[in-house]
N, C-alpha and C positions, 0 to 999 in steps of 0.2 A: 182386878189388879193381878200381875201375874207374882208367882211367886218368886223370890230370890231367895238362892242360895249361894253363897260362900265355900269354895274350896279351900281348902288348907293343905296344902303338902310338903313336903321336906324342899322341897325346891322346883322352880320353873323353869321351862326351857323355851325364848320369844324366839326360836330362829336362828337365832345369832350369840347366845349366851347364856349361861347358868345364874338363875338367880335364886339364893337363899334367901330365905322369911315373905315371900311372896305369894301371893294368894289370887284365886280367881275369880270373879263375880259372873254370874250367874242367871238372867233374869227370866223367865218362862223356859225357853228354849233356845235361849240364844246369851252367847257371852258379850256380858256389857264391860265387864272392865279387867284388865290384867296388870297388875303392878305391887308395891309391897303391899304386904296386908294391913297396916293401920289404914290407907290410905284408900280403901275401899270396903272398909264394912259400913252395914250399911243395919238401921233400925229394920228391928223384927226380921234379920233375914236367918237361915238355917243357916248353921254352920259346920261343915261335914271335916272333920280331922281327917289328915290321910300319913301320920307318921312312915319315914320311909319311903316315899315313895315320889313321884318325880313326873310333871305332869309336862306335855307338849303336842304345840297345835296338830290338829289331822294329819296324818299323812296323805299323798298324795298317789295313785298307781296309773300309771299313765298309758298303759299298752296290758289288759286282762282279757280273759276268755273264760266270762263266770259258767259259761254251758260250755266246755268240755272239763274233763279230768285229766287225771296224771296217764300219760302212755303206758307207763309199766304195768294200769289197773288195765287198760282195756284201750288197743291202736286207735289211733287218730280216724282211720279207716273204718272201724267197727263201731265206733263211737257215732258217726256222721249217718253209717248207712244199715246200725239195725239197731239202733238206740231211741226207741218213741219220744215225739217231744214232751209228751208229761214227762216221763222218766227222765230226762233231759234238764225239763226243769227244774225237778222235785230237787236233783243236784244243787245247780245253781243256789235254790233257797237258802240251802247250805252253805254256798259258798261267799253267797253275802254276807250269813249271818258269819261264818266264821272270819271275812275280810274285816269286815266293822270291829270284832271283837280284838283284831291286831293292831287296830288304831288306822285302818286306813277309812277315814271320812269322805273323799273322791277316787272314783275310780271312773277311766275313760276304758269302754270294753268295745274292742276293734272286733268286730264279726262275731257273728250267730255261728258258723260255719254249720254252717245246714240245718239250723234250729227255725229259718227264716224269722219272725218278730217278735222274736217269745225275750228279748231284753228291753221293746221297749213296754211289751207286759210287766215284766220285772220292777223294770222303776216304777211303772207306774203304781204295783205295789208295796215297792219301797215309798214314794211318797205317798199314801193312803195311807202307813199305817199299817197295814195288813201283814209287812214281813220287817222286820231290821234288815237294813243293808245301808250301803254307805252313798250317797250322791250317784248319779249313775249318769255319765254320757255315753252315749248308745251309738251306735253306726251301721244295724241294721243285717243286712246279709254281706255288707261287703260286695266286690266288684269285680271280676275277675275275667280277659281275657276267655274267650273261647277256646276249647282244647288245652286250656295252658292249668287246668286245676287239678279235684280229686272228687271223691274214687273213683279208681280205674279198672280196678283186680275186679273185672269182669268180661262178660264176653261181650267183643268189641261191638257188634253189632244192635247192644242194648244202649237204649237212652237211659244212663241214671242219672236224679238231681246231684246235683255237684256242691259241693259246700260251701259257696260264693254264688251267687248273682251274675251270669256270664252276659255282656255285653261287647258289640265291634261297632265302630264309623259312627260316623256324627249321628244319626237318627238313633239308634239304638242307646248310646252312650249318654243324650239330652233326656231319652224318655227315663233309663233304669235309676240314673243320676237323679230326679226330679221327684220319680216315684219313691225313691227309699228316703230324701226330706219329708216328702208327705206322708211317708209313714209315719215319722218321728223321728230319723237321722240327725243327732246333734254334730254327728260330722261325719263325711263319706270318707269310706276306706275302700285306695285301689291299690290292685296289686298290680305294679309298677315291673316282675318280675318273677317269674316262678319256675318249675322241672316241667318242658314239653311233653307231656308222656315220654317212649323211653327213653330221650336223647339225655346227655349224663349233664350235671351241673344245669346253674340256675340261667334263665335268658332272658333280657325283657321283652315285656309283653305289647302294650299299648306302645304305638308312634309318639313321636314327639307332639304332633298333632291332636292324636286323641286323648293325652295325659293334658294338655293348656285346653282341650274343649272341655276335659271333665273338670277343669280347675274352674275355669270360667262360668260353669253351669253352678254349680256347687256355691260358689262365690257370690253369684248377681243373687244367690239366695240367701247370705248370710250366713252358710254355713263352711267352717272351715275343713281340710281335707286334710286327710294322714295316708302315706305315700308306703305300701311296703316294699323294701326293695333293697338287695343286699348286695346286687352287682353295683361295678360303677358305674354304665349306662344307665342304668335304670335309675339309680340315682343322681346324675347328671338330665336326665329328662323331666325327672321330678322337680327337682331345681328350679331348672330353667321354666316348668308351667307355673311354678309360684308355690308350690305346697306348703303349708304349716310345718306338717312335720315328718319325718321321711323311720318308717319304723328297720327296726336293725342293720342296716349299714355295713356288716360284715365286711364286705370289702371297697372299703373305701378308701380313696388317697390321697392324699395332702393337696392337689389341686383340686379335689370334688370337695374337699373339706372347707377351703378357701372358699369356693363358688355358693359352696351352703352359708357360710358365715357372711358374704357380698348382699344376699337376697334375703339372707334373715331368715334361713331354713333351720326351724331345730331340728333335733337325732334324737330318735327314744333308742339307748342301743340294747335293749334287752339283754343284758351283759349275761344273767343268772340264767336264761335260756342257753345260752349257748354252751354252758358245761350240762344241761340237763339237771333241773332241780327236782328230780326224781333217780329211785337209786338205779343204778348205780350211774352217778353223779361223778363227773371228771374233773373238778377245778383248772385241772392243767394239760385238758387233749388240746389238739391241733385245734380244736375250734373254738376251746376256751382261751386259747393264747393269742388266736385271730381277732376275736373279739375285745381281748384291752388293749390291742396293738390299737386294733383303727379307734378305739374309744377315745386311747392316747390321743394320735393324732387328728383328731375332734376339734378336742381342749385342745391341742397347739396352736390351730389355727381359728381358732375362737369361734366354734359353733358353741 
């Protein structure tokens, strides 16, 4: 029989509202019942008081990157190309445990970014047991145009791994797509978009063609796709192949926004990236006021 326990706290929160003298039931490891508390104790169960304090479902994080760190500890560049993957992931362990400890229960973590499989190692032990950490969807190495990635800050004529999975044209794009499900891909992550080496501002990457053939591969497998892409082409190509979900959107406009909300495309707009949640942090540069512009215009037109 598993055990039941009874929470008690000052108040609950279902989602949608505060509820005073409400209690939460408890049974192994999973919650069976939430509502006032007469109305769910239950014989022989524990009953844990929590005066003060104020209990609500998991949260959710929808766009993480449990193996990298904060930039201002050590560049995105450094991190990728002389950062070992134990060392790499010894990180991460940390950063599940400390994710779970803020109350985030699911986290979907878009790209290894040069770690290649060490997140669907992670979950896996997160469910073993072996580490706390919070639910894990995984996406693997991620997808990246040829040439269109990183790091670069070397001498050109060197082959380095790139922090992405670099795939072009149908053959290439069926096999990378197929093999990072089979790895354990709970969803493919393309970059729809990124810096050509030294050409200035972002451009997208994959055709419209090769964006609806990765959508399509991904898909006949069950697994759904998250789109990164902050221009409006790229997010107009993402679109139009069908993607779940289209990560930061930065510049987006009321007509892509329309065509997202037509097709049932959602926006993760990583709003708190874009002032940099490492110091020194802008709430209010040019790109954090870019950022709740188009977030605005998201919600107006009902993505």
């Amino acid at each position: 029989m598993p055990t039941v326990t009874v929470l008690k706290p000052a108040r609950v929160f279902d989602g949608d509202a505060m509820h005073e003298g409400w209690a939460v039931r408890v049974k192994g490891e999973r919650i069976d019942a939430v509502g006032p508390a007469a109305n769910i104790a239950a014989a022989d169960a524990r009953v844990v008081d929590l005066p003060g304090t104020t209990l609500t479902p998991g949260l959710v994080e929808g766009h993480s990157h449990v193996l990298l760190h904060a930039y201002n500890e050590t560049s995105w560049n450094d991190q990728v190309s002389r950062e070992g993957l134990a060392l790499r992931a010894a990180r991460a362990v940390n950063h599940l445990r400390a994710t779970l400890m803020a109350g985030f229960t699911t986290i979907r973590d878009l790209g290894t970014e040069g770690a290649q499989y060490a997140d669907v190692e992670l979950k896996q032990a997160v469910n073993q047991g072996i580490i706390p950490g919070p639910r894990m969807l995984v996406s693997t190495k991620a997808i990246v145009a040829t040439g269109s990635y990183q790091p670069k800050t070397f001498v050109l004529e060197w082959t380095i791994p790139q922090g992405a999975e670099e795939a072009d044209g149908v053959d290439s794009l069926i096999r990378v797509v197929r093999d990072q499900i089979g790895k354990g891909a709970d969803w493919i992550k393309v970059y729809g978009d990124y810096r050509w080496g030294p050409l200035p501002g972002s451009h997208p990457t994959f055709s419209a063609e090769e964006m609806k053939l990765a959508v399509e591969t991904a898909k006949s497998a069950g697994v759904p796709i998250a789109v990164h892409a902050n221009t409006a082409e790229g997010m107009r190509r993402a679109a139009l192949a069908g993607v779940e979900t289209i990560e930061h959107g930065g510049e987006g406009t009321p007509e892509i926004f329309k065509l997202m909300a037509e097709r049932h495309v959602a926006l993760c707009p990583t709003i708190t990236a874009g002032a940099g949640p490492w110091p020194p942090a802008n709430p209010d540069s040019p790109a954090a006021r870019r950022k709740r512009a188009s977030f605005k215009a998201a919600l107006a037109a009902g993505v």
